[in-house]
C-alpha positions, 0 to 999 in steps of 0.5 A: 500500500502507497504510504506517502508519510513514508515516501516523504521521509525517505526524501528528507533522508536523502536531503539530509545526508547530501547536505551533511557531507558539506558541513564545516566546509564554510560554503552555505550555497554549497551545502543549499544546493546539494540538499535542494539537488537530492530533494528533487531527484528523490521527489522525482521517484515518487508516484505523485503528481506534485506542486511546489508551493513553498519552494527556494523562490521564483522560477527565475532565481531558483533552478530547482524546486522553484514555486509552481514547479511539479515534481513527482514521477506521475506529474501530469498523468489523469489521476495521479495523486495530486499533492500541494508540497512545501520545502525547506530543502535545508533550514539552517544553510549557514549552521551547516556550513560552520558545523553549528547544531540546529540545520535540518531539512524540511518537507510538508506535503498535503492535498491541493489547497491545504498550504496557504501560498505564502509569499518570500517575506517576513513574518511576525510570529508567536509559537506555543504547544498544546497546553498554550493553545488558544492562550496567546495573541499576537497584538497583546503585549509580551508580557500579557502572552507570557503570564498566560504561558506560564498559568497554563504551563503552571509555572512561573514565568521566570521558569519560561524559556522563549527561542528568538532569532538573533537579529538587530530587529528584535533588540526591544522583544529581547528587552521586553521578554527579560523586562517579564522575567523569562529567559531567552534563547538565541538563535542563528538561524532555524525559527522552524526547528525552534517552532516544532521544539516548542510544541514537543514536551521536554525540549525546554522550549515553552514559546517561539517570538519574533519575526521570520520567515513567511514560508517557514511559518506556513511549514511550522503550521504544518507541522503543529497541526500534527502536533495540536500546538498553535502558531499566530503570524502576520506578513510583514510588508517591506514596500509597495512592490510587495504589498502588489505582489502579496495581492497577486498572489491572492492575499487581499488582507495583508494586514491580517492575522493568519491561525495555524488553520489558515496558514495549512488548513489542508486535512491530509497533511504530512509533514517531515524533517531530518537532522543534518546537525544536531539539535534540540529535537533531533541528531545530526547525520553520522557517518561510519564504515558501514553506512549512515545513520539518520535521525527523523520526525515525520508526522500525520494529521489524519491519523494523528501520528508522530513518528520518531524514526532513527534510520541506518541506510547501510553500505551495499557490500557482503561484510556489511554490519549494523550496530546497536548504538 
């Protein structure tokens, strides 16, 4: 029986380990184009008919997995699977490239309109888990949204610990998430992984804020429809031009407030993710004399399924062996 779930974690997989032979070597394009290679061949073999609609951009600056490009080995065919698909072949290219922990890759799928179209800009954002849910609004103050993390977490919010990117544009949330009494975890690079982190139990993330980017927020929705965590975001518009562009795209409101449902409001989601470095949610790639071993969380929402998969893809000769750990 045809599992995309599956499918889908044999293409991050796949992603994962090309990336991973450049990490350290201080080369992100490198390391963005090996993965985003591997992704589309791999998507290639699998009996779909896809579209990208979250991709590396538009047709014109990205050769491969570009948005509107179709993928998939049944692309076109009358009665195919069709399958609306958003990547991130590699979150984290400069994490890669310096060895840093975090860089993962990145693939959801669903049915046709099940991702919102998001354009390539920022986006404000708040993450929380399950036990947040429905607690938190992006226009109250930071302070309002953590008393109110804390009362449903029952703990105190200096106990808090909120993953913000380090970047120049957030130095008043950082000031205002400390003026609270929580703590703060800075990042380089991958709100995404943080996103995810935040809604899984005992990865000592308890909220995601700031702003990132648009396509990582509609994957990070993906992903906390499989996990009933919650995600606000709202497109940032940098001018005119791409205020035109958002209302091209169908996005009349660009003032609005997107939920979790609205960003992927698909039924038929799949959403799955591979380490490349270690990080706090999964384990990077590790090569040894027999093979590769990969570690990844690839999640439905119907059925409601999370799956924590440690893979080894093993050499194909005769003395070949596989070890416990």
């Amino acid at each position: 029986m045809f599992d995309l779930s599956l499918e889908v974690l044999r293409v991050v997989e796949d992603s994962a380990i090309a990336s991973a032979r450049t990490m350290g070597m201080g080369d992100a394009k490198t390391a963005d184009h090996a993965a985003v290679e591997s992704m589309r061949q791999c998507l290639d073999t699998i009996a779909i008919d896809g579209t990208i609609v979250i991709g590396e951009g538009e047709r014109d600056e990205a050769p491969m997995l570009f948005i509107g490009e179709k993928v998939g080995a049944s692309k076109d065919q009358p009665g195919a699977l069709s399958v609306d698909i958003a990547v991130d072949p590699l979150e984290g290219t400069n994490l890669c490239a310096t060895g840093a922990g975090g860089a993962i890759t990145v693939l959801a799928a669903s049915e046709r309109g099940g991702l919102l179209h998001a354009p390539d800009c920022y986006m404000e954002k708040i993450v929380v888990g399950p036990a947040a849910k429905g607690a938190v609004d992006l226009e109250a103050p930071v302070k309002h949204n953590l008393k109110a993390i804390a009362r449903r977490l029952q703990r105190g919010v200096d106990d808090l610990v909120v993953v913000v990117l380090d970047r120049p544009r957030h130095q008043q949330l950082m000031a205002d998430i400390r003026e609270a009494g929580a703590r703060i975890r800075l990042i380089g690079d991958g709100d995404l992984s943080a996103g995810i982190a935040a809604a899984v139990s005992g990865t000592g993330v308890h909220a995601v804020m700031g702003s990132g980017g648009a396509p990582e927020g509609v994957l990070t929705a993906a992903a906390l429809r499989c996990l009933n965590g919650e995600i606000q975001g709202r497109l940032v518009v940098k001018d005119d031009a791409q205020k035109e562009r958002m209302q091209a795209m169908g996005i009349r409101d660009t003032a609005k407030i997107y939920t979790t449902g609205e960003l992927a409001p698909g039924r038929s989601i799949v959403f799955a993710a591979c380490g490349v470095t270690d990080g706090n949610l999964l384990k990077g790639v590790r090569f040894f004399g027999d093979g590769t071993r990969t570690q990844s969380i690839v999640m439905t929402h119907t059925p409601a399924r999370v799956r924590f998969i440690d893979t080894v893809h093993l050499e194909n000769k005769p003395d070949v062996k596989v070890r416990f750990r």
